[in-house]
Backbone and ligand atoms as CSV (ligand in chain L), in Angstrom:
chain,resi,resn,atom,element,x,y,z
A,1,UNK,N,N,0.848,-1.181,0.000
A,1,UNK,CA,C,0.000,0.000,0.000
A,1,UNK,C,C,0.882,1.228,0.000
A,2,UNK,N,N,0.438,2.146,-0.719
A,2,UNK,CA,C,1.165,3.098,-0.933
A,2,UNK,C,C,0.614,4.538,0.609
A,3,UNK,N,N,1.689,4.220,1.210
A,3,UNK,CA,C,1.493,5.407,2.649
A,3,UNK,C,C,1.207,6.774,2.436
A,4,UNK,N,N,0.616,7.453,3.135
A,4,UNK,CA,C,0.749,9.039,3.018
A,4,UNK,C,C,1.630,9.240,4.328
A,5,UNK,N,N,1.663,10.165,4.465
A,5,UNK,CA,C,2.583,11.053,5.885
A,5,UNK,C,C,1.747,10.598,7.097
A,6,UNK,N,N,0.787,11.048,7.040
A,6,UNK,CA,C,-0.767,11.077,7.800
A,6,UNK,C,C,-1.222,9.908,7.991
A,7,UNK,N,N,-0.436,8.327,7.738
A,7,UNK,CA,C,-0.753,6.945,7.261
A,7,UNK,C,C,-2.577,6.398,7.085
A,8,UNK,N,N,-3.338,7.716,5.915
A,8,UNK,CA,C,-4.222,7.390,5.239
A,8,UNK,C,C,-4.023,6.893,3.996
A,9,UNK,N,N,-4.615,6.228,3.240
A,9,UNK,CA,C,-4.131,5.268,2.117
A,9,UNK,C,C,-5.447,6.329,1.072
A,10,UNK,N,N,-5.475,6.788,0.118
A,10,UNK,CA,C,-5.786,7.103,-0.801
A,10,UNK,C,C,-7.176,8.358,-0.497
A,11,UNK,N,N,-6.860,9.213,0.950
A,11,UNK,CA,C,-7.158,9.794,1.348
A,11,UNK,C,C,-8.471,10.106,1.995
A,12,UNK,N,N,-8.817,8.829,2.517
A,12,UNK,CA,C,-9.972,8.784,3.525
A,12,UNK,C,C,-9.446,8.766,4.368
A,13,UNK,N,N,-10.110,9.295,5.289
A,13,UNK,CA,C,-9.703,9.108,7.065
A,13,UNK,C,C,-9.807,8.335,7.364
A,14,UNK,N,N,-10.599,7.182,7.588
A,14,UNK,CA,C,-10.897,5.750,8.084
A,14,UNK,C,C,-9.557,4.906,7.471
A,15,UNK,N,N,-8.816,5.419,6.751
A,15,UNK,CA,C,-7.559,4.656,5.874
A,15,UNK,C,C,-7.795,3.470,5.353
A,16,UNK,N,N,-9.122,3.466,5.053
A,16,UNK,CA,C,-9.618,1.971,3.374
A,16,UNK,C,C,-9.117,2.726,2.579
A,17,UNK,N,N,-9.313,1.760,1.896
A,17,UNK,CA,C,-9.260,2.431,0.596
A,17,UNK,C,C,-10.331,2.543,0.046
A,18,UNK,N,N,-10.308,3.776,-1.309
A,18,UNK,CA,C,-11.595,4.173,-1.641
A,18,UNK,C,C,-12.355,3.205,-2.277
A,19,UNK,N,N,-13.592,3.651,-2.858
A,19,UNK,CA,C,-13.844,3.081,-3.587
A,19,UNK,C,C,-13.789,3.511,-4.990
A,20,UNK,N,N,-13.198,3.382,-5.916
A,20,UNK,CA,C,-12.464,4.528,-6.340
A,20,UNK,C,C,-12.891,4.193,-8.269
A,21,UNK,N,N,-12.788,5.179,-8.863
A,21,UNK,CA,C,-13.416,5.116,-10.180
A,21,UNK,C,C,-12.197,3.810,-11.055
A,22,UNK,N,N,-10.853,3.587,-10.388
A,22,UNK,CA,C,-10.194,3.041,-11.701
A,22,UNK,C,C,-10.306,1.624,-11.247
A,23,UNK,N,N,-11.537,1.102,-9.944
A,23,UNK,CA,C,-11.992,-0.097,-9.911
A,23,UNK,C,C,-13.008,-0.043,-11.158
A,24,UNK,N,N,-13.431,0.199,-11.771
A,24,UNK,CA,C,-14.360,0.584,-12.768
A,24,UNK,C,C,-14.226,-0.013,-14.248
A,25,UNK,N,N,-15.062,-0.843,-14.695
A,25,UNK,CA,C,-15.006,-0.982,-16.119
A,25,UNK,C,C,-15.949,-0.951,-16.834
A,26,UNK,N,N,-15.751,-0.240,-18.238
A,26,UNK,CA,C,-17.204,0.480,-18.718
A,26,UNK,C,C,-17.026,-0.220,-19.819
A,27,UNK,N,N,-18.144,-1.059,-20.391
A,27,UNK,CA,C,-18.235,-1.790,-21.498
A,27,UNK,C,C,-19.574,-0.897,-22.447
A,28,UNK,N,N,-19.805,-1.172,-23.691
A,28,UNK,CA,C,-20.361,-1.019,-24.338
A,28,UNK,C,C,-21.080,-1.756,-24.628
A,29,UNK,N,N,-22.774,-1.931,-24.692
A,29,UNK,CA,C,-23.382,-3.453,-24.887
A,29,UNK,C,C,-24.571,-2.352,-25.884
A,30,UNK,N,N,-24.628,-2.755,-27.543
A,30,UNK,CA,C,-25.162,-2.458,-27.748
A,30,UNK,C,C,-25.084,-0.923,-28.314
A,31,UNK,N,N,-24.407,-0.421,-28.132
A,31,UNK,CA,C,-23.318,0.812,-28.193
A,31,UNK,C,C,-23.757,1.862,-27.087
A,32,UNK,N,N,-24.208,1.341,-26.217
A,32,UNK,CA,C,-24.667,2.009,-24.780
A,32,UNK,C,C,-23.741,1.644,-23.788
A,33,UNK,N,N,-22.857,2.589,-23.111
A,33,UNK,CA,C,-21.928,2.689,-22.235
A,33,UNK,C,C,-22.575,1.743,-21.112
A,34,UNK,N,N,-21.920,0.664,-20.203
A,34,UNK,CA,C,-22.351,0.395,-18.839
A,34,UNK,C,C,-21.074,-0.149,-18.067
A,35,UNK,N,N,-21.480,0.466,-17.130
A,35,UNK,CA,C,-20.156,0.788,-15.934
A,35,UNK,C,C,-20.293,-0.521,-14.891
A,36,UNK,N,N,-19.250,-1.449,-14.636
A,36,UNK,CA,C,-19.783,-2.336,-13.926
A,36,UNK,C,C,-18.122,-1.844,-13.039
A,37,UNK,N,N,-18.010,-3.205,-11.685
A,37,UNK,CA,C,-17.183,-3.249,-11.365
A,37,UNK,C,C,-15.673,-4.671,-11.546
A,38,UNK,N,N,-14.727,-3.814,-11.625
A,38,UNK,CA,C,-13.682,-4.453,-12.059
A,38,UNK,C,C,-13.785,-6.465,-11.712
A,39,UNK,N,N,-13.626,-7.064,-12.678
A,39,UNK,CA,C,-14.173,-8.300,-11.983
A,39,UNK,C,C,-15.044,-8.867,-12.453
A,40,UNK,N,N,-16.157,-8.540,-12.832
A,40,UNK,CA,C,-17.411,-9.049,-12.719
A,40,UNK,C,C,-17.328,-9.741,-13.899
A,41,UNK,N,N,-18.056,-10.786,-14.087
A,41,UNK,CA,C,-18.378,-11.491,-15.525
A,41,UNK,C,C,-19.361,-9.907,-16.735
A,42,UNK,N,N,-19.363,-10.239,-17.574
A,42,UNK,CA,C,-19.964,-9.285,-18.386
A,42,UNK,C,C,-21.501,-10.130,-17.693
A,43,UNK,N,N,-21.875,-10.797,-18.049
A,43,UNK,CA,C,-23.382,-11.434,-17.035
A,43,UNK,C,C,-23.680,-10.562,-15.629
A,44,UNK,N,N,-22.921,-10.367,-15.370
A,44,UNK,CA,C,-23.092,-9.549,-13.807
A,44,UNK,C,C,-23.155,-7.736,-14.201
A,45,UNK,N,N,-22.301,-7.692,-14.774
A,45,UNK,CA,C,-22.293,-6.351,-15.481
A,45,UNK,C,C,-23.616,-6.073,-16.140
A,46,UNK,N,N,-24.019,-6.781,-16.820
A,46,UNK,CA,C,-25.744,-6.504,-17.423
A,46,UNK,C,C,-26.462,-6.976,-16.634
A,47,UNK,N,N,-26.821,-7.739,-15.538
A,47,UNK,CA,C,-27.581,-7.911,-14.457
A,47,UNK,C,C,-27.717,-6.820,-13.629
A,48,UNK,N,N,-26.309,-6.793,-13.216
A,48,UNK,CA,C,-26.683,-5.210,-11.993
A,48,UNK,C,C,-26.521,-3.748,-13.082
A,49,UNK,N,N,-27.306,-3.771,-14.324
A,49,UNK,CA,C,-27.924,-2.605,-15.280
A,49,UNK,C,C,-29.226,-2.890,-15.191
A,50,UNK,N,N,-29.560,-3.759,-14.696
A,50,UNK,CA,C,-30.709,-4.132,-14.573
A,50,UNK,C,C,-31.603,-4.711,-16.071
A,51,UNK,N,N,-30.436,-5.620,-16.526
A,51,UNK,CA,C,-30.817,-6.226,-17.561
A,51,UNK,C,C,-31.156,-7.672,-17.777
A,52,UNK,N,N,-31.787,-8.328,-17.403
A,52,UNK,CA,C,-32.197,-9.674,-17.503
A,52,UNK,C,C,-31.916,-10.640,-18.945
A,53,UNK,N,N,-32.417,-10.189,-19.810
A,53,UNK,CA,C,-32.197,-10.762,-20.934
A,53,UNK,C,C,-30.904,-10.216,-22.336
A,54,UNK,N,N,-30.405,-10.703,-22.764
A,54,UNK,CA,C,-29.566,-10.228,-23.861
A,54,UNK,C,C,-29.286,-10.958,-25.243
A,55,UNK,N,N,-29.878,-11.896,-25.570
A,55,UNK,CA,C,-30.044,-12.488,-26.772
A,55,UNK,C,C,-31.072,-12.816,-27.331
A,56,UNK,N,N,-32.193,-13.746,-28.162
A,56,UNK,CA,C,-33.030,-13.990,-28.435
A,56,UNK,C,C,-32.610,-15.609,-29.292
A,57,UNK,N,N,-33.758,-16.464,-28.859
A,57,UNK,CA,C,-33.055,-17.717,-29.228
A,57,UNK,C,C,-33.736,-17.837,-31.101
A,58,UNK,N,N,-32.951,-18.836,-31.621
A,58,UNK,CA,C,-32.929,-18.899,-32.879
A,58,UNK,C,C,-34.447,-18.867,-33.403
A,59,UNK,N,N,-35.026,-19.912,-32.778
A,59,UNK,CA,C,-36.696,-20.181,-33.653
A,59,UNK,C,C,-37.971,-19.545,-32.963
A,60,UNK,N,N,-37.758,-18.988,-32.143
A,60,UNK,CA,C,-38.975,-18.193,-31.520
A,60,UNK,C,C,-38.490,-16.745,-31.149
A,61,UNK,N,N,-37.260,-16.608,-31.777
A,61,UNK,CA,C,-37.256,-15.274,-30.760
A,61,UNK,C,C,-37.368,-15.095,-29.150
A,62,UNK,N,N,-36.986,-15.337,-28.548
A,62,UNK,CA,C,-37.559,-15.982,-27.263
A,62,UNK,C,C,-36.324,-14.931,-26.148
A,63,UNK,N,N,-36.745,-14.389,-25.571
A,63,UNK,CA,C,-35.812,-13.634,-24.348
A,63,UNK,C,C,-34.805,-14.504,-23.901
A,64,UNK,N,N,-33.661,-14.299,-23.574
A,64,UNK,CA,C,-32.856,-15.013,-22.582
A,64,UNK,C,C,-31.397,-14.202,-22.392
A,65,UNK,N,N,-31.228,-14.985,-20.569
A,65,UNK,CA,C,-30.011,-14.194,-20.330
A,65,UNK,C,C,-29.578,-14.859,-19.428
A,66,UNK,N,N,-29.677,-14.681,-18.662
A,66,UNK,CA,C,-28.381,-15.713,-17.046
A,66,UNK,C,C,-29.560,-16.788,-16.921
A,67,UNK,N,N,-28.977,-18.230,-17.181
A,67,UNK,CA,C,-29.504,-19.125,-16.267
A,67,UNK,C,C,-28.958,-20.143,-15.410
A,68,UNK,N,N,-28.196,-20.679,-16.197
A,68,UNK,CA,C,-27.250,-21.269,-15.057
A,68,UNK,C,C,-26.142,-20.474,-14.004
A,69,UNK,N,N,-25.597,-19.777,-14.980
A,69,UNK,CA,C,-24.511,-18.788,-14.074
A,69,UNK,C,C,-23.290,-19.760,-14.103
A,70,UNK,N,N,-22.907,-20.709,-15.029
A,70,UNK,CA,C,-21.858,-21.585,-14.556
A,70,UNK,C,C,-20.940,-22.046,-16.108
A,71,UNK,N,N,-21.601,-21.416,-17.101
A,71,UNK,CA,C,-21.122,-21.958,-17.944
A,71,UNK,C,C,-21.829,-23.381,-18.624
A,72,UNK,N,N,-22.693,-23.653,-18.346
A,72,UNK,CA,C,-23.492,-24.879,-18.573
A,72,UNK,C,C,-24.225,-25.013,-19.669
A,73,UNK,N,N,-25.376,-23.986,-19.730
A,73,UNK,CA,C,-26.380,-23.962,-20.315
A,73,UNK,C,C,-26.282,-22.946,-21.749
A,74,UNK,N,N,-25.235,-22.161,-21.745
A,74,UNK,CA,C,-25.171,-21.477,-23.284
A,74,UNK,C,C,-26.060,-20.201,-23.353
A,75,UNK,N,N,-27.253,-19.817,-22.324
A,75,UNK,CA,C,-28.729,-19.527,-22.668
A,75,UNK,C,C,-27.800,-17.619,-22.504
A,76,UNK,N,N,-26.589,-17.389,-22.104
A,76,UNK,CA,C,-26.086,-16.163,-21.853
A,76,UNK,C,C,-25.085,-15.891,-22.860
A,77,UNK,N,N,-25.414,-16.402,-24.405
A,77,UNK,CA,C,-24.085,-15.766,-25.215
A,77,UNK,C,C,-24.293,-14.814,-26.246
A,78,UNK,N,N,-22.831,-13.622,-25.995
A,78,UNK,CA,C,-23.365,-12.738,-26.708
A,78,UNK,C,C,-21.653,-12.718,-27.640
A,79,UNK,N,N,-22.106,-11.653,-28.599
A,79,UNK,CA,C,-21.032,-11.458,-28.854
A,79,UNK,C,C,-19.881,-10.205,-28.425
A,80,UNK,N,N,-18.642,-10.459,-28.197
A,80,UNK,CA,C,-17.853,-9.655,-27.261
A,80,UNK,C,C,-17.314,-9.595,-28.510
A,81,UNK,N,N,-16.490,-7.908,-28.808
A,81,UNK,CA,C,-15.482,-7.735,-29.449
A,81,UNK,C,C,-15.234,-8.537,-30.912
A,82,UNK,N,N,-16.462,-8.614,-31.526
A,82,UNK,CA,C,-17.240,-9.187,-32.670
A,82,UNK,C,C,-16.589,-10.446,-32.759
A,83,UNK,N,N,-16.473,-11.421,-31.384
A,83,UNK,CA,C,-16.135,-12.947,-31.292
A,83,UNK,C,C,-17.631,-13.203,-30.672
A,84,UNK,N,N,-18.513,-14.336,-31.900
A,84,UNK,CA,C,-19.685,-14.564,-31.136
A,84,UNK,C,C,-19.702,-16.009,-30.225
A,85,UNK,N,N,-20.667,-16.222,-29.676
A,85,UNK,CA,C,-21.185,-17.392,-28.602
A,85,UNK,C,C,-20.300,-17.101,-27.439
A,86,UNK,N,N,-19.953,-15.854,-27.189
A,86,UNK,CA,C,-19.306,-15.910,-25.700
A,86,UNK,C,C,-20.538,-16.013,-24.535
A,87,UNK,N,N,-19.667,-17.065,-23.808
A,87,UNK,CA,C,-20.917,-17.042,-22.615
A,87,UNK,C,C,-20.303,-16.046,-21.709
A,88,UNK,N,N,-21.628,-15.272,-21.460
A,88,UNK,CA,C,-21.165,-13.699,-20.651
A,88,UNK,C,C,-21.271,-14.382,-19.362
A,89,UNK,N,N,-21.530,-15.407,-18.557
A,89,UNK,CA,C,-21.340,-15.566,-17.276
A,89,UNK,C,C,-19.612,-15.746,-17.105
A,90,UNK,N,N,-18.846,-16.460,-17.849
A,90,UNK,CA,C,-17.902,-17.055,-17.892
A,90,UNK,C,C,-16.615,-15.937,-18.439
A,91,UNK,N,N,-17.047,-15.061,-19.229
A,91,UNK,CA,C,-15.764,-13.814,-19.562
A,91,UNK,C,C,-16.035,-12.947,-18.922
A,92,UNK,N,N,-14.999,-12.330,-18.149
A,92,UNK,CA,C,-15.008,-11.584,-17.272
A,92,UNK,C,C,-14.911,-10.127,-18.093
A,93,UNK,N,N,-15.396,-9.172,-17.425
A,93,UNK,CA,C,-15.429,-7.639,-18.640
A,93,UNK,C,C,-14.179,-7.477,-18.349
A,94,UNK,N,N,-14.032,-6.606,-19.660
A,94,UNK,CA,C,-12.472,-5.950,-19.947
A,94,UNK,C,C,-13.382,-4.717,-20.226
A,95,UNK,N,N,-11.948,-3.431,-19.926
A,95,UNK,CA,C,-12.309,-1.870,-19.830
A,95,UNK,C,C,-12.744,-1.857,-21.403
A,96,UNK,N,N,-13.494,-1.464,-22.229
A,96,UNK,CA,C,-13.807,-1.399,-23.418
A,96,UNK,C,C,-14.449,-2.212,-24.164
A,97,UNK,N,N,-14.518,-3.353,-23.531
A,97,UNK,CA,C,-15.060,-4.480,-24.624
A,97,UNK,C,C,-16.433,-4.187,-25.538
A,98,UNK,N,N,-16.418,-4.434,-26.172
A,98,UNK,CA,C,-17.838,-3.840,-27.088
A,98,UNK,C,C,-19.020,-5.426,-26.840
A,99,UNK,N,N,-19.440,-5.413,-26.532
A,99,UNK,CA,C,-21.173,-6.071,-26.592
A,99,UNK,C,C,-22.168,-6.248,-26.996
A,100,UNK,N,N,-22.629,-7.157,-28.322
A,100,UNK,CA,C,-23.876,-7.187,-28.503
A,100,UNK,C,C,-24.680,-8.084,-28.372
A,101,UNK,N,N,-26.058,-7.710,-28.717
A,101,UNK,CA,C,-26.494,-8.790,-28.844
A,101,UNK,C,C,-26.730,-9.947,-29.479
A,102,UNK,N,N,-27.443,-11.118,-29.507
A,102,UNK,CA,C,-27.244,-12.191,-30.667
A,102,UNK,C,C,-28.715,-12.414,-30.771
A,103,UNK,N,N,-28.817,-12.678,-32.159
A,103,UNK,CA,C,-30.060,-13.209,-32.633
A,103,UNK,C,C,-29.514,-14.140,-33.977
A,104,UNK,N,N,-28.947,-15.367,-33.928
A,104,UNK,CA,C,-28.730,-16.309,-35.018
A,104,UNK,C,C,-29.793,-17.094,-35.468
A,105,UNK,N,N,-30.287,-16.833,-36.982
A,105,UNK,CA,C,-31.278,-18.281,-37.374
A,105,UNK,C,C,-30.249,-19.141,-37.283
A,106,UNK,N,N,-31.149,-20.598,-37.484
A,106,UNK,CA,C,-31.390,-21.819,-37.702
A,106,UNK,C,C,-30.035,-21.763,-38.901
A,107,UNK,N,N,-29.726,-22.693,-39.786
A,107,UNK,CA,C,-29.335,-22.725,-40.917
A,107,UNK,C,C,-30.137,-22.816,-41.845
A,108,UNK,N,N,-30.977,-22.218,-42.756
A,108,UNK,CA,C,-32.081,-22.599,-43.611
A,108,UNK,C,C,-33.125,-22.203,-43.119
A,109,UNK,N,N,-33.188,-21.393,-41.957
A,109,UNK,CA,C,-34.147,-20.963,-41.226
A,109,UNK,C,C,-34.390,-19.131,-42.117
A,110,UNK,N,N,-35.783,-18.784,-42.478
A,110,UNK,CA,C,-36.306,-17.589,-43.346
A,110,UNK,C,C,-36.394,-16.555,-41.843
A,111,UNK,N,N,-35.840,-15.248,-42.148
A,111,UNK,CA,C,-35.249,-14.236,-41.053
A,111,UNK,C,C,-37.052,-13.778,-40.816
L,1,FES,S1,S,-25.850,-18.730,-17.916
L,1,FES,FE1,FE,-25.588,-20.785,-18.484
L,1,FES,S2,S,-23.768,-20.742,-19.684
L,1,FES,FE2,FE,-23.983,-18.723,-18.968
């Protein structure tokens, strides 16, 4: 930890440390800025935006977004940094990553 004179650490009195903006990572989902914290799966990052769903499944159109939370079920993939089927529970955000959503037909499936 980096000391002050005063042995407060990043200038609170209580000497935590802050909570401080360059814990911070702001992704783009959609080309809409969202600020999560350093860490988080991109799944958590659009959850606490208060976003539930982020793809739509191939033959119904159908909402979906976190269900397992483990990597299991697939039902959370979007595309990151125009690499698609990322499961957003499982990649953790990076400062910039771009985000969208997915809507893939079928193969032979009429849009
Ligand atoms: S929520 Fe099941 S794989 Fe991500």
């Amino acid at each position: 930890v980096d000391g002050r004179a005063d042995g407060r650490v990043d200038g609170r009195a209580d000497g935590r440390a802050d909570d401080r903006a360059d814990d911070a990572v702001t992704i783009t989902v959609d080309g809409v800025p969202v600020t999560g914290a350093r860490g988080q799966s991109i799944a958590g990052v659009l959850m606490a935006d208060d976003r539930r769903d982020w793809r739509t499944t191939s033959v119904a159109a159908r909402p979906r977004g976190l269900f397992c939370g483990i990597g299991v079920c697939f039902d959370c993939i979007v595309t990151v940094n125009d690499l698609a089927d990322v499961r957003a529970c499982l990649r953790r955000a990076q400062d910039g990553d771009v985000v969208t959503r997915q809507h893939h037909l079928l193969p032979g499936a009429d849009a």
